[in-house]
ChimeraX commands (.cxc) that place a marker at each C-alpha (Angstrom):
marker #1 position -89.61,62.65,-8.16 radius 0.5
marker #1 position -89.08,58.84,-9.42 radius 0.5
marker #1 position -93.15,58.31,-10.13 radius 0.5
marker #1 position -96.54,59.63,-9.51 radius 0.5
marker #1 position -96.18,62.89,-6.53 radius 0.5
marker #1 position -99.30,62.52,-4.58 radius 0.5
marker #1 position -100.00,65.42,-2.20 radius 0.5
marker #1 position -103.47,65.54,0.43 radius 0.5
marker #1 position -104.48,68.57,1.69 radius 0.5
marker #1 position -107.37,68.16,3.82 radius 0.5
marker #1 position -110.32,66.73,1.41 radius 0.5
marker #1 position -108.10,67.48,-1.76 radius 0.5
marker #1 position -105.55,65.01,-3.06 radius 0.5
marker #1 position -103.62,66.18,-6.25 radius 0.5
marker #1 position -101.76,63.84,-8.14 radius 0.5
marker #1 position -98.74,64.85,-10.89 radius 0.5
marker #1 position -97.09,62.90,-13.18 radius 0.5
marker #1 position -94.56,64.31,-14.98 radius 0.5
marker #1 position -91.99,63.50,-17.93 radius 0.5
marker #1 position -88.10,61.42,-17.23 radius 0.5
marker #1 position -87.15,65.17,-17.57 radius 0.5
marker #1 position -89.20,66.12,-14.77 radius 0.5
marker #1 position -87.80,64.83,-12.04 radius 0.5
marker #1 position -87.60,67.52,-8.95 radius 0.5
marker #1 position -90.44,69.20,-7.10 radius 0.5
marker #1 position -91.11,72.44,-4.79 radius 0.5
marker #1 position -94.17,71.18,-2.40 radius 0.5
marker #1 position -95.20,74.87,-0.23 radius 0.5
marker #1 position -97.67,74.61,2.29 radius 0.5
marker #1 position -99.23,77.70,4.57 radius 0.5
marker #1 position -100.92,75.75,7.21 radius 0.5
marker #1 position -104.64,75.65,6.14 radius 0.5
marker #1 position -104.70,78.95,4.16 radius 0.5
marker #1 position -102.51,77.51,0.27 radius 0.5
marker #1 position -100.57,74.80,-1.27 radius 0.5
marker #1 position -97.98,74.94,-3.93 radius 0.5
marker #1 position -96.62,72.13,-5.91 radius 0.5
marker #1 position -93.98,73.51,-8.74 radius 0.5
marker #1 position -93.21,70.62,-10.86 radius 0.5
marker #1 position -89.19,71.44,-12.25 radius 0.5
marker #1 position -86.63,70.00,-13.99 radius 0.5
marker #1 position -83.59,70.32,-11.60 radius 0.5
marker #1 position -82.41,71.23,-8.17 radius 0.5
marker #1 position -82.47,74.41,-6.74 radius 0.5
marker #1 position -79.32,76.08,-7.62 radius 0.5
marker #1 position -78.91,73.18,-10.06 radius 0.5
marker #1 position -75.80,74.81,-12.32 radius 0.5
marker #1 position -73.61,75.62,-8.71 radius 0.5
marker #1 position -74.44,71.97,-7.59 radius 0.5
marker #1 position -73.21,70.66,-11.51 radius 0.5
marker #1 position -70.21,72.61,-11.13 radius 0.5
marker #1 position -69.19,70.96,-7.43 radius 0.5
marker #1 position -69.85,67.06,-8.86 radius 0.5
marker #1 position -73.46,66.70,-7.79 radius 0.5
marker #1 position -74.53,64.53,-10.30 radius 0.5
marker #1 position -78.10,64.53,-9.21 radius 0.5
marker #1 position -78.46,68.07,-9.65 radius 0.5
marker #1 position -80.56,67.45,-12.94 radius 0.5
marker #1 position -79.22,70.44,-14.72 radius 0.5
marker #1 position -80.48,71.11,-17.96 radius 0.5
marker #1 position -79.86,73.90,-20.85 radius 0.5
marker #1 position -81.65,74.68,-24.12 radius 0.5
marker #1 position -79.75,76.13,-27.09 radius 0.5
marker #1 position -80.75,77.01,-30.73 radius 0.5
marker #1 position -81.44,74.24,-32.50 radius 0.5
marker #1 position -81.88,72.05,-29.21 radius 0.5
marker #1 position -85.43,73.19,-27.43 radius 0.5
marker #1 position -86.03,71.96,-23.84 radius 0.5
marker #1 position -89.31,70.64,-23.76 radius 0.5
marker #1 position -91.17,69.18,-20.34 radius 0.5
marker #1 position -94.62,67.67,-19.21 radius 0.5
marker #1 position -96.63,67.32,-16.69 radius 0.5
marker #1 position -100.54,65.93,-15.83 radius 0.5
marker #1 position -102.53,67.05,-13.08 radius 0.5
marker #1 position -105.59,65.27,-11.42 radius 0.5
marker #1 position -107.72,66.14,-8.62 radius 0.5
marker #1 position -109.69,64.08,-6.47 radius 0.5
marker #1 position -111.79,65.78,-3.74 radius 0.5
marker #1 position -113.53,63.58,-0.52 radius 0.5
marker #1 position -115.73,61.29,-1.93 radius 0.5
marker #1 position -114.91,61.69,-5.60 radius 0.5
marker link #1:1,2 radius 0.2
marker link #1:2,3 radius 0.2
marker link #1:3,4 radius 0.2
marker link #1:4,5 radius 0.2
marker link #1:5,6 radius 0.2
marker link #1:6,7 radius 0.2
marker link #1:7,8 radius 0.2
marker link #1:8,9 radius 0.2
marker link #1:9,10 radius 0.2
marker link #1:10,11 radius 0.2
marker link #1:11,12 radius 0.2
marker link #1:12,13 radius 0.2
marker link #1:13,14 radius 0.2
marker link #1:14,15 radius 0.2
marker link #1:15,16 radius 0.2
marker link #1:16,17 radius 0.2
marker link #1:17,18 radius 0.2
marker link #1:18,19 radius 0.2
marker link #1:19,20 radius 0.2
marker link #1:20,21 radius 0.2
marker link #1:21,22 radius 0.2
marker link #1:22,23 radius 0.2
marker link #1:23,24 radius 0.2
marker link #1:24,25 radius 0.2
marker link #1:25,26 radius 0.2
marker link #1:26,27 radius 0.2
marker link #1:27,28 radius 0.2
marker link #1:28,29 radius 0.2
marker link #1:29,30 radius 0.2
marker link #1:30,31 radius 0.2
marker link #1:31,32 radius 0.2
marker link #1:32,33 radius 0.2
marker link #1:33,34 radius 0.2
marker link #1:34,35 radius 0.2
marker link #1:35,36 radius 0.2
marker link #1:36,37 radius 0.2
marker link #1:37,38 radius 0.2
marker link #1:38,39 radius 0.2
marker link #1:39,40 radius 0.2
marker link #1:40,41 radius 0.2
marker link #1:41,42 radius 0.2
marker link #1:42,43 radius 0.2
marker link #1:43,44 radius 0.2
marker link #1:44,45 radius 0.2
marker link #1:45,46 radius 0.2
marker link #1:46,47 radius 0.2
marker link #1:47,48 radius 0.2
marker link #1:48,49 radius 0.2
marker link #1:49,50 radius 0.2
marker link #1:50,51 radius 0.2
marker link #1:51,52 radius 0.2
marker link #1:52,53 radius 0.2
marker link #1:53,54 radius 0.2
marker link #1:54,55 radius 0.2
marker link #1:55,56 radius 0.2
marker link #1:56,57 radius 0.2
marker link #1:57,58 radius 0.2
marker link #1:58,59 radius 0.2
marker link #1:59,60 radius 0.2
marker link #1:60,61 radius 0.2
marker link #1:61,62 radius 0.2
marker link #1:62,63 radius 0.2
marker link #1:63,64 radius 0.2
marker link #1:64,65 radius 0.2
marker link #1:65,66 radius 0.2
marker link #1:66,67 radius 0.2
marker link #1:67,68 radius 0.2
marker link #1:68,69 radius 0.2
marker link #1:69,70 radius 0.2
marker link #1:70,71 radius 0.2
marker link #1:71,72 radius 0.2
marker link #1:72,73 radius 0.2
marker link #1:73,74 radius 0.2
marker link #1:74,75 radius 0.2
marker link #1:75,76 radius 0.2
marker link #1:76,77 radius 0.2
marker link #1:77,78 radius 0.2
marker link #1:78,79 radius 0.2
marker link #1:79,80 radius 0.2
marker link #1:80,81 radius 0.2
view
């Protein structure tokens, strides 16, 4: 995620921004029945993909002393809002 991820579903558009540390996404859709958006902060499987040289992988690790802290905002626009 490099900006503002915009998803539609039917009449619904959701839009999430997120913090630098934010920068993947999990987008799940069931046909017309749910949506999922899962804002996260690496790849999945991030620490096996660090360890092979992906540098992308976006792996990040909290320690005493160090918190990990992320955000995101949501907004919701629905048909002719």
């Amino acid at each position: 995620v490099r900006g503002p991820l915009r998803v539609g579903w039917g009449d619904v558009e959701v839009t999430m921004t997120s913090s630098a540390n934010t920068n993947h996404a999990v987008v799940y859709s069931q046909r017309q029945s749910a949506v999922c958006i899962e804002p996260q902060t690496c790849a999945i499987d991030a620490f096996n993909l660090a360890e092979r040289g992906h540098a992308g992988a976006g792996r990040q690790t909290a320690a005493p002393g160090r918190p990990f802290a992320a955000e995101t905002e949501w907004r919701w626009r629905t048909g002719s809002a």
